[in-house]
C-alpha positions in Angstrom: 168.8 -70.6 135.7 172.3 -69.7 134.3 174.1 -67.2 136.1 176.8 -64.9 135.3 179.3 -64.3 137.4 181.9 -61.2 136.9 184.1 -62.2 139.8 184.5 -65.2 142.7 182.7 -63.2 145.2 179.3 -63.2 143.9 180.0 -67.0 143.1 181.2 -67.6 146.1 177.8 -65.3 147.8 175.5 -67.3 145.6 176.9 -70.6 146.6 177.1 -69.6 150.7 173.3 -69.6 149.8 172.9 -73.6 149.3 172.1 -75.0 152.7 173.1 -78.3 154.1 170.8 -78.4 156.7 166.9 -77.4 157.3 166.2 -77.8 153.6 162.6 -77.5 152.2 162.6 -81.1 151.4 164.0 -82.1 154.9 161.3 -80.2 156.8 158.6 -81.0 154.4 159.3 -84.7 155.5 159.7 -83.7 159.3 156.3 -82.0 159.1 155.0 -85.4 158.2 156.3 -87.0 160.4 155.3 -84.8 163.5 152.0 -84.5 162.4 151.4 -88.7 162.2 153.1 -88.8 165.9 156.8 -89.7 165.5 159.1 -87.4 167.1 162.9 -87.7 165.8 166.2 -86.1 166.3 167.1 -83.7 163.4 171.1 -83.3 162.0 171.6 -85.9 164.7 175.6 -85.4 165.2 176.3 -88.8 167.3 175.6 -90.7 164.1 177.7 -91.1 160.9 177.0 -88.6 158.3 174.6 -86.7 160.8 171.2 -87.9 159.8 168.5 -85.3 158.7 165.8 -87.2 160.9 167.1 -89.9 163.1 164.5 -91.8 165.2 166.7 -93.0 168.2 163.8 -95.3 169.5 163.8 -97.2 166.7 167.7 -96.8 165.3 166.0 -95.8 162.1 168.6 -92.8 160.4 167.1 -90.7 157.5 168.4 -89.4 154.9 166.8 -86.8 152.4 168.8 -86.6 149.1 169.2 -83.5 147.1 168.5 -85.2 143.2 171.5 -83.4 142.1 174.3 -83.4 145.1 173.6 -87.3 145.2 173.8 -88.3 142.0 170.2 -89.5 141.3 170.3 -91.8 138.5 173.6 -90.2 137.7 175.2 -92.4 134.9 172.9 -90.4 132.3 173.0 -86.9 134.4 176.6 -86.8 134.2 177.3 -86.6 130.2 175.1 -83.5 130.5 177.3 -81.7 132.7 179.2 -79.1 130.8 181.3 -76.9 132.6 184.1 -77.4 135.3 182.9 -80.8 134.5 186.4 -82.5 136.4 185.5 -80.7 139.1 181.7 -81.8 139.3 182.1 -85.5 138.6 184.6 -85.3 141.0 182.6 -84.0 143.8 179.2 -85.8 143.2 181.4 -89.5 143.0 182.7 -88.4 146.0 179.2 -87.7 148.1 177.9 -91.3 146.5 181.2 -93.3 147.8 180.5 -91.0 151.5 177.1 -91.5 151.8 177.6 -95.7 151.2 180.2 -95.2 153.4 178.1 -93.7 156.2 175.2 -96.4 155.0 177.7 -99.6 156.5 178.8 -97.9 159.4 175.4 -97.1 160.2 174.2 -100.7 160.0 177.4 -102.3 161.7 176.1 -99.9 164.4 172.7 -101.5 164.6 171.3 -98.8 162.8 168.5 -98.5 159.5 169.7 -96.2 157.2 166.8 -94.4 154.8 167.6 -92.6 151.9 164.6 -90.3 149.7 165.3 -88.2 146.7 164.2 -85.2 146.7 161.6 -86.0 143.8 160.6 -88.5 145.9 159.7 -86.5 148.9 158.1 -83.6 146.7 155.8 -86.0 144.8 155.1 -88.8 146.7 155.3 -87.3 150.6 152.8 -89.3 152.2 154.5 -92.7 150.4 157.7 -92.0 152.2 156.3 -91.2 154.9 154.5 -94.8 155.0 157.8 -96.7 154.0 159.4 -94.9 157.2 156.1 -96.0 159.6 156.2 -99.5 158.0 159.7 -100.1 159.4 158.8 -98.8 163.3 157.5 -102.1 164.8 154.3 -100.4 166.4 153.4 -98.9 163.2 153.5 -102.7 161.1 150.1 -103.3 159.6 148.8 -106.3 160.7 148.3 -109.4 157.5 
């Protein structure tokens, strides 16, 4: 949807609107993973990059990765961007370079780091949910 804007205040209202935490695709996958027993920590502030799930138990930390805010396969989507476009590639390079950033201090802690999309969480919930469970020992299928 394009929007309009007459002045900065109703783009500034409209984008006050975009949460960062206790999104639909962040509890979607929480609800998951309640449901099949794991219990987590959620915006978990004592890590880098404050997790959306971490599972302290297991030092897994979990991230769940708006398509566009994380530059999913972003070498095609950024040609399309068309306006304020500085200002955009700027930002989403920015978020990509943090979030690998977060990714090595998280493992130099000891820590897993996860990352979904958020296609991948809206399409295929139960497979990500799986890929999480296959890296908590108790969970390991047996060969």
């Amino acid at each position: 949807m394009k929007y309009t804007f007459k002045t900065t205040k109703e783009r500034s209202a409209i984008m006050g609107k975009i949460r960062g935490k206790d999104t639909k695709i962040e509890i979607k996958l929480r609800k998951a993973l309640w449901h099949r027993g794991i219990r987590y920590r959620k915006n978990y502030k004592a890590l880098p990059g404050s997790p959306d799930i971490a599972l302290t138990k297991y030092h897994i930390a979990i991230f769940c990765d708006s398509d566009f805010w994380h530059g999913y396969q972003w070498d095609a989507k950024k040609c399309k961007i068309k306006s304020n476009r500085a200002y955009w590639l700027q930002k989403i390079e920015q978020n990509i370079e943090r979030d690998k950033d977060y990714d090595e201090q998280l493992i130099h802690m000891g820590w897993l780091p996860m990352h979904f999309w958020e296609h991948q969480i809206n399409k295929d919930l139960d497979g990500c949910v799986e890929e999480i469970l296959s890296n908590i020992p108790c969970h390991k299928k047996n060969p």
